[in-house]
Every structure is written in structure tokens, then in C-alpha cells.
C-alpha positions, -999 to +999 in steps of 0.1 A: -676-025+387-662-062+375-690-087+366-681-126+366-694-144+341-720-160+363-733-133+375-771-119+378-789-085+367-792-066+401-823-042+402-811-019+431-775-018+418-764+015+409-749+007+377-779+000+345-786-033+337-772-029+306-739-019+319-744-048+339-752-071+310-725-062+293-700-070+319-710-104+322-713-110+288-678-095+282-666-123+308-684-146+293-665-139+263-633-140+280-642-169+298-643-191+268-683-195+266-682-184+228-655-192+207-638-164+183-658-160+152-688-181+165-723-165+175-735-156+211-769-169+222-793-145+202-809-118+215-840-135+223-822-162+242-804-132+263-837-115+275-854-149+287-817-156+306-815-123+325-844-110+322-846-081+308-861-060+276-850-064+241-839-030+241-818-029+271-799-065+258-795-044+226-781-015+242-757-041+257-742-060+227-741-021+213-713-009+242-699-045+234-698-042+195-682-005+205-659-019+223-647-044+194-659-073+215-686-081+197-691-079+159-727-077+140-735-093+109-769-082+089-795-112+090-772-136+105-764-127+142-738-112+168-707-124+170-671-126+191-647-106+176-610-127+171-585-106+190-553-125+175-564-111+144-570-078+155-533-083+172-516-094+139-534-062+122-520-044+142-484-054+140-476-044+102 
């Protein structure tokens, strides 16, 4: 299922919530909300926002970091990934 960037967490829906979180994080992303190379709102930020539990937000930037969305760097945060430079990369 497509989430919208404004979208809420819906308990009875048959997808997770993390499945869920990531969808609307991913159009949130593609929306323009976080710029390339910038941070997304931490992870504490995300749980108070939708509600959920640390690990279920985690378990959402994961999917998004596997899906080259989202990049991680160690003690400074989660960022969007710049997909013209992944383009260009992959042009030589």
C-alpha cells in the first residue's frame, strides 16, 4: 500500500506499523520535507510524532537505509541519501 506523506500509524491496518512508517517517511523524503544530504528528525522526535516504540521507528529507517533512501552516520544521525549522485555513479 502507498502512504502520503501526511499520513497516520493505523493500528488495525494490516500492514506493521513499521512498514507503515516507512511509507510515509519515504514520501516525506520525496516530498521535499528533508533535503538530500541533510538529517531527518531523530529518532526520538519520530516516536513522540507517530507514536510508536523506538524499536519499531528503528526497524523503519532500517527498510529505508536498505532501500538506499536513508543513509546512517555513527554518532551523528540518519540521513537522505542524494539520488543524483547515485545517478551520476551509475553512468561511468
Amino acid at each position: 500500500m502507498d502512504y502520503g506523506p501526511d499520513d497516520t500509524i493505523e493500528r488495525d491496518a494490516p500492514e506493521p506499523p513499521f512498514e507503515q512508517l516507512a511509507g510515509i517517511l519515504r514520501a516525506r523524503v520525496e516530498r521535499g520535507d528533508w533535503k538530500p544530504r541533510r538529517p531527518i528528525a531523530s529518532g526520538t522526535k519520530l516516536c513522540e510524532q507517530y507514536g510508536l516504540s523506538r524499536p519499531t521507528v528503528y526497524r523503519a529507517v532500517a527498510l529505508l537505509v536498505d532501500e538506499g533512501v536513508l543513509f546512517v552516520v555513527p554518532q551523528r544521525g540518519t540521513y537522505v541519501q542524494d539520488r543524483a549522485a547515485d545517478t551520476e555513479s551509475g553512468t561511468d
